[in-house]
C-alpha positions in Angstrom: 0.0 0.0 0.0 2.8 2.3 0.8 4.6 1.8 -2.8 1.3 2.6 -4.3 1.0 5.7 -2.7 4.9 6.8 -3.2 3.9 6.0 -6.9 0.7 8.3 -6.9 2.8 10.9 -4.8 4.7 11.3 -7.8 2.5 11.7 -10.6 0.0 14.4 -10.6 -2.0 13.8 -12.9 -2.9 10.4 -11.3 -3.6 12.2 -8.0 -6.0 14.5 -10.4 -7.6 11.8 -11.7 -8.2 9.8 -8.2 -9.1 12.8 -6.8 -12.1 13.4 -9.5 -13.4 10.0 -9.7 -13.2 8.2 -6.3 -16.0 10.3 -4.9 -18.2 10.5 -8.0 -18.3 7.0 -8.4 -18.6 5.7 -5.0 -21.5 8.2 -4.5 -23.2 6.6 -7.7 -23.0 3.6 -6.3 -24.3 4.1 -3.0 -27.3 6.3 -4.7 -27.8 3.2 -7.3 -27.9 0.7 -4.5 -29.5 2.3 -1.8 -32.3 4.1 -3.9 -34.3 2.8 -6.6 -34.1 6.2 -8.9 -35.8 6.7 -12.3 -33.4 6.9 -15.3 -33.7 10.6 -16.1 -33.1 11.2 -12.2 -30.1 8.8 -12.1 -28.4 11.0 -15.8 -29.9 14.6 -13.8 -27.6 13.5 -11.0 -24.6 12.3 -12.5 -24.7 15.3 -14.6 -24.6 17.8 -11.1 -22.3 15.2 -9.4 -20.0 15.3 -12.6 -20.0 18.8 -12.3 -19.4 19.9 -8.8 -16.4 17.1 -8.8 -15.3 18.5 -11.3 -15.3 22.2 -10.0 -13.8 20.3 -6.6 -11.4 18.5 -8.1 -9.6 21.3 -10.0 -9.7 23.4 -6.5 -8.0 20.8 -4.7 -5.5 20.2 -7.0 -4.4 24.2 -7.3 -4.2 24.1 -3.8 -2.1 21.0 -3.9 0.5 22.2 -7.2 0.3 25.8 -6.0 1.5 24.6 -2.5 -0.8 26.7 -0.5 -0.6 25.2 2.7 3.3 25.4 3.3 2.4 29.5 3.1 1.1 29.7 6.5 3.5 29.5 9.5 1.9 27.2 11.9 0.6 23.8 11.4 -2.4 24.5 13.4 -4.0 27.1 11.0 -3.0 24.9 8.0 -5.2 21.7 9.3 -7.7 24.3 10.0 -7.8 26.0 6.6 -8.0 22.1 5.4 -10.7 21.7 7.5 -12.7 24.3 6.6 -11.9 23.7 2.5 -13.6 20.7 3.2 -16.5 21.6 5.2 -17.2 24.3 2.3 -16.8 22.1 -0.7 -19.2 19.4 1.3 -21.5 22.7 1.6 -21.1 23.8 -1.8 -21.7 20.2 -3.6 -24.8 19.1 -1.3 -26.4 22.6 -1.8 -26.0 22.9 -5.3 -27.0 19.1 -5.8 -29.8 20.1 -3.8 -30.8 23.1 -4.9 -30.7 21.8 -8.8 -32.6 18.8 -8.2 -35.3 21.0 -7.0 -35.8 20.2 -3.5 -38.0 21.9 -1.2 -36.8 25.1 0.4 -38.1 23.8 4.0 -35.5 20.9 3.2 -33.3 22.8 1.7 -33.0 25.2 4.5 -32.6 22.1 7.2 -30.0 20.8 5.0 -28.3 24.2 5.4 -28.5 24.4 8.9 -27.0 20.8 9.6 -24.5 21.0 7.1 -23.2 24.7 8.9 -23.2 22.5 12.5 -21.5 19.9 10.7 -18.8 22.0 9.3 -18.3 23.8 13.2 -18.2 20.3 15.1 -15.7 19.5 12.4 -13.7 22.5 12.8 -13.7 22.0 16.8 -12.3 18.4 15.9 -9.5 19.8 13.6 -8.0 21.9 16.7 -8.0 19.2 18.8 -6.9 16.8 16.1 -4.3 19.8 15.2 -3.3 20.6 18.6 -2.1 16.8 19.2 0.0 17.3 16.3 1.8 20.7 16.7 2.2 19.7 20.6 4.7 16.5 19.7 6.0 18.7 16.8 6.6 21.8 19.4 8.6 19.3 21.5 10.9 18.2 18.6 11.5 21.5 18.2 12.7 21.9 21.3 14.6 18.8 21.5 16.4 20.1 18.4 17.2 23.6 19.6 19.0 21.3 22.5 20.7 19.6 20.2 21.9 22.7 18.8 23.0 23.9 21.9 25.3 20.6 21.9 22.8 18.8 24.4 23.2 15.5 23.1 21.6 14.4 26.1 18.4 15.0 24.9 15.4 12.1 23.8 12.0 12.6 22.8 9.6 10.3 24.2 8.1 8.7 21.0 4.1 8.3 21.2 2.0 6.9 18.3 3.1 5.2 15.3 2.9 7.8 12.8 5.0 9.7 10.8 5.8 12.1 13.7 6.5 9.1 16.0 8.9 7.7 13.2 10.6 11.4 13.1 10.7 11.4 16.9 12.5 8.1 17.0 15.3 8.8 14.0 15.8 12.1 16.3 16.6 9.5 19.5 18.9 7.7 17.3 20.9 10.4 15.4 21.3 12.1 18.7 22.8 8.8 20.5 25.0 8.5 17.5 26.0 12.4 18.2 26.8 11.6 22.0 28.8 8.9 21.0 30.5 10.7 18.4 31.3 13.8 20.7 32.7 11.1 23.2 34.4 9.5 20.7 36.0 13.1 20.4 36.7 13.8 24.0 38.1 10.6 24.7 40.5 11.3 21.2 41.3 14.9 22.3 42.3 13.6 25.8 44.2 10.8 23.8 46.3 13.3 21.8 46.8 15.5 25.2 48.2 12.4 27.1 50.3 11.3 23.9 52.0 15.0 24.1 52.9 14.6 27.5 54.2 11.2 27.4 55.9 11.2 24.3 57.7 14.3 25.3 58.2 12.7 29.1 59.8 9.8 27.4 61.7 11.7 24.6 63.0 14.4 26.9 64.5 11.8 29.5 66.8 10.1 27.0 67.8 13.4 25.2 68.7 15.1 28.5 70.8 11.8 29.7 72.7 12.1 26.3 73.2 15.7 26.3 74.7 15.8 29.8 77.1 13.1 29.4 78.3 13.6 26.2 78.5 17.2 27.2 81.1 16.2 30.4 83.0 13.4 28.3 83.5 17.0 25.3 84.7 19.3 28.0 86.7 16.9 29.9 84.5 16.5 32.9 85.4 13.0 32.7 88.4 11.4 31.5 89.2 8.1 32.5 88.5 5.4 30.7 86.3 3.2 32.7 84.2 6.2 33.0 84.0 7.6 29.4 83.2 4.0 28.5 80.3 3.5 31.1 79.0 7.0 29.9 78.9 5.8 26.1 77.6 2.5 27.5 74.0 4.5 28.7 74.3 6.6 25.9 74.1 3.6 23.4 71.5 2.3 25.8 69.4 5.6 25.9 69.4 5.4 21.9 68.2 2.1 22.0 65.1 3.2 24.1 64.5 6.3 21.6 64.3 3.8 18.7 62.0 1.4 20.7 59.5 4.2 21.6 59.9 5.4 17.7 59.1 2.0 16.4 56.4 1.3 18.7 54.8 4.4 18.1 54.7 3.8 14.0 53.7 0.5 14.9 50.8 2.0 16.9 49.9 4.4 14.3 49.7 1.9 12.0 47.2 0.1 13.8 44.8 2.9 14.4 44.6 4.1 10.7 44.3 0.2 9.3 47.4 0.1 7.8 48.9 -3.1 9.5 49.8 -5.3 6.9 50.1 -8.7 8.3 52.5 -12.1 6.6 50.1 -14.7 7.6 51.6 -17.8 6.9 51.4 -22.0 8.5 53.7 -21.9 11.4 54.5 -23.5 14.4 53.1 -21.8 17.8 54.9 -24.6 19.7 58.5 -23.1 18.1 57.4 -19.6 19.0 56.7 -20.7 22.4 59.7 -22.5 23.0 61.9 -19.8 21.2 60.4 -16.5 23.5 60.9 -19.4 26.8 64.9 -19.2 25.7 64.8 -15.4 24.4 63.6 -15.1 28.0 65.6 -17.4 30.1 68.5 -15.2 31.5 66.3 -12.2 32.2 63.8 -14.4 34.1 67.3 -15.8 36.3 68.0 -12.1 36.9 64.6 -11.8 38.8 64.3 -15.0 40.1 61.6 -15.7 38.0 61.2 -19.3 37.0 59.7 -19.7 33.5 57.6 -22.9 32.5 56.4 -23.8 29.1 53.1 -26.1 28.9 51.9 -26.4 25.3 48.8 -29.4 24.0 49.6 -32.0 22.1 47.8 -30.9 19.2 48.6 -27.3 18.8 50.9 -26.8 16.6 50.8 -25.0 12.7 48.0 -22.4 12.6 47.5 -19.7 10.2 49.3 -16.7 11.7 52.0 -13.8 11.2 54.9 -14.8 13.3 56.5 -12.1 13.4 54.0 -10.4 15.1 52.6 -13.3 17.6 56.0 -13.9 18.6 56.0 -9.6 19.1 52.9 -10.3 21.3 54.4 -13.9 23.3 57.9 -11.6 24.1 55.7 -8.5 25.6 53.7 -10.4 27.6 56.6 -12.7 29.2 58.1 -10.0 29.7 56.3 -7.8 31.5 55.0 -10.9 33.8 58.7 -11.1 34.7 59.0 -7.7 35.5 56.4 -7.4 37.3 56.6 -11.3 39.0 58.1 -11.5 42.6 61.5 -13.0 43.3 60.8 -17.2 43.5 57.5 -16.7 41.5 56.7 -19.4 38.1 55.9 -17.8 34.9 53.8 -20.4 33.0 53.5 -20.0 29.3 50.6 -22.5 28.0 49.0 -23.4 25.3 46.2 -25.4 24.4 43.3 -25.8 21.2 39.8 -24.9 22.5 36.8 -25.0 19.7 37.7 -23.3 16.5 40.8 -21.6 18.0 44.1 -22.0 19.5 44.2 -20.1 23.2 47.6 -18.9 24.9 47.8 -17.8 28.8 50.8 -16.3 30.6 49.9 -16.7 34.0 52.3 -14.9 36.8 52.0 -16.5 39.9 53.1 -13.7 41.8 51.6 -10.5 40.7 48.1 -8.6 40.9 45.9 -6.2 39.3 43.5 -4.0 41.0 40.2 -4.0 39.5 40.2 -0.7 38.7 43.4 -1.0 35.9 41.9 -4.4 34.7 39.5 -2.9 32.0 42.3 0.1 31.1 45.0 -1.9 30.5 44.9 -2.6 26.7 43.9 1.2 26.1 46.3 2.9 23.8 49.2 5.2 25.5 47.5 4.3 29.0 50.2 3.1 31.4 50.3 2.5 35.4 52.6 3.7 37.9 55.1 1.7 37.3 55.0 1.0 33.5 58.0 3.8 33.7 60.5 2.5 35.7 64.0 1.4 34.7 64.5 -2.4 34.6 68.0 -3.8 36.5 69.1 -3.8 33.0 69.2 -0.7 32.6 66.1 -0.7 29.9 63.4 1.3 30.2 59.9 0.7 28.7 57.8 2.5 26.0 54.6 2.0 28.1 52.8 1.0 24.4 53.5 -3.1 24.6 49.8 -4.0 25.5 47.9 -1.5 23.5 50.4 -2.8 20.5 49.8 -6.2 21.2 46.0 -5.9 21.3 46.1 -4.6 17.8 48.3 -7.2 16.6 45.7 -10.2 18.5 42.2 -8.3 16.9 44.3 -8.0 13.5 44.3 -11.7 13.3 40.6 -11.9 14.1 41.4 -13.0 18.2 40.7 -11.9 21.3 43.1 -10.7 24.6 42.1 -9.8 28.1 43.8 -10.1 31.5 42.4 -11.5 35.0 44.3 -11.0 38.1 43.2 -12.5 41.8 45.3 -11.8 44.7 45.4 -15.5 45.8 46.0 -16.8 42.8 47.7 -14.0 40.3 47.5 -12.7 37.0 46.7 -13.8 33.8 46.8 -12.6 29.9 45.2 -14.9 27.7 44.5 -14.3 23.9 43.0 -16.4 21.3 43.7 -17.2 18.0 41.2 -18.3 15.7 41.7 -21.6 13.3 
């Protein structure tokens, strides 16, 4: 029904046409079935009806093609002007019917009378029919002026099922999808503002380190050689941490703009295991740290880019060691669940508060001590998980941590088969 009308809507003369003989013939039908009219009564009347509908026809049509009803400023007055066309075309066509089929004036003049009460009782419907209309329309208004205002707080509360209700519920949705775009914003401004401080915390450390020593080792501050050599020694090392943080920020960026491109190949997650257990070995002695490898018999070549899980296997290991306590285990496992491959690093040792749980995969977020300066002397980019993440989704997995005191912490991620 509603195709047929979007078809009428847009043709004219077809709405012309329906217009003219809808209420000609259906009133020749009713007069031919409910009254039993001589022939020369029945062509006297179609002649008058013809006429009038004609006449009533055209008028509605000029109204519709001129566009008369957008010229008035409220809604209100439009339904009513609508209202009264149609009480005065009802008017016009029963009089003149009336009055050429030669009825008598005492009827005629009762027929008056009723139709002028019709027409009023008709007109008091149309305000309150009007009313109920420019009321819920009055309140969009006002929702919208909100939203102009940058309210996207606002919602209408949808009534009916007409076209105003539909309105009222595309206004709910394109406002939720402005809150979340205007959070979507905040969150990304604060992003960039946190960025800026971190990147330049981490950049200015390193670049102040390297200008003071190499500073004392030019104007002779220092000049023996155990010294010079131990200054070089942290410089080399303090380069190394610039091109870690440069590398995982590219890396990062990467990842937020879709660009990743991964090499997924058949390989062996049992050699990546077993390889990141020996990368790992002698830093895990230098904590105390004991690492333990546990992976299923029947994991072993999944589709995967290995460069990149093994990325993920040596950031996770490693931060479980340097966060683990000294005599703690480190278990690395690995087992196949249902249409995917699932990897834990469980640290026996360690905790998470509830509160950093849900935060800790967010990009550039790091805890208190994600800065500190490992024994080694190397010193952390804070990036590792939020990299990581992108690297797991970018194979189509999952990752997420779980921490309880009595038991420890947990990063699992999932890789699908």
């Amino acid at each position: 029904m509603a195709r047929v009308y979007q078809q009428l809507s847009r043709n004219p003369v077809l709405i012309f046409l329906v217009v003219l003989v809808i209420p000609i013939a259906g009133t020749l039908f009713s007069e031919l079935i409910m009254f039993d009219l001589p022939g020369s009564e029945v062509q006297q009347l179609v002649a008058f009806m013809t006429m009038t509908g004609v006449m009533t026809s055209l008028l509605s049509f000029t109204f519709y093609r001129l566009g008369i009803l957008e010229w008035f400023r409220s809604l209100r007055w439009a339904v009513w002007m609508v209202i009264a066309l149609l009480v005065l075309m009802i008017f016009l066509n029963v009089w003149v019917i009336a009055r050429f089929t030669f009825i008598e004036n005492h009827y005629l003049s009762l027929t008056s009378v009723l139709l002028v009460f019709a027409g009023l009782s008709a007109l008091t419907i149309g305000f309150f029919a009007s009313k109920t209309m420019t009321d819920r329309l009055s309140k969009l208004h006002e929702a919208t002026q909100s939203l102009a205002r940058r309210d996207f707080t606002v919602r209408l509360k949808i009534s009916g099922n007409d076209e105003i209700a539909q309105l009222a519920d595309t206004f709910n949705n394109m406002a939720g999808n402005l809150q979340e775009v205007e959070e979507q914003k905040r969150q990304l401004e604060q992003t960039r503002r946190d960025l800026t401080a971190w990147v330049s915390h981490d950049l200015r450390t390193p670049l102040t380190s390297l200008r003071v020593m190499i500073e004392a080792i030019l104007d002779g501050v220092v000049d023996d050689e155990e010294t010079v050599g131990r200054y070089l020694d942290n410089s080399r090392a303090e380069i190394e941490h610039l091109s870690r943080l440069i590398d995982d920020l590219f890396e990062l960026a990467q990842l937020d703009v879709g660009h990743l491109k991964l090499d997924l190949q058949q390989a062996s997650i049992r050699d990546l295991i077993s390889d990141t257990l020996g990368s790992m070995e002698a830093k895990a002695k230098q904590h105390g740290v004991t690492l333990v490898g546990e992976v299923a018999d029947d994991v072993d070549m999944i589709t995967m880019a290995p460069d990149k899980i093994q990325r993920v296997l040596t950031n996770l290991v490693d931060n479980a060691i340097k966060y683990a306590d000294t005599g703690v285990t480190v278990t690395l496992s690995a087992w196949r669940g249902e249409g995917e491959v699932r990897i834990e690093i469980h640290n026996s040792g360690s905790f998470i508060s509830e509160d950093v749980l849900p935060r800790l995969f967010e990009s550039f977020y790091r805890g208190e001590g994600s800065r500190a300066r490992d024994d080694d002397g190397a010193r952390g980019t804070g990036l590792g998980l939020a990299i990581a993440r992108g690297f797991i989704e970018a194979h189509g997995g999952n990752i997420w941590a779980d921490s309880v005191k009595s038991h420890g912490t947990t990063f699992s991620f999932t890789l699908p088969q």
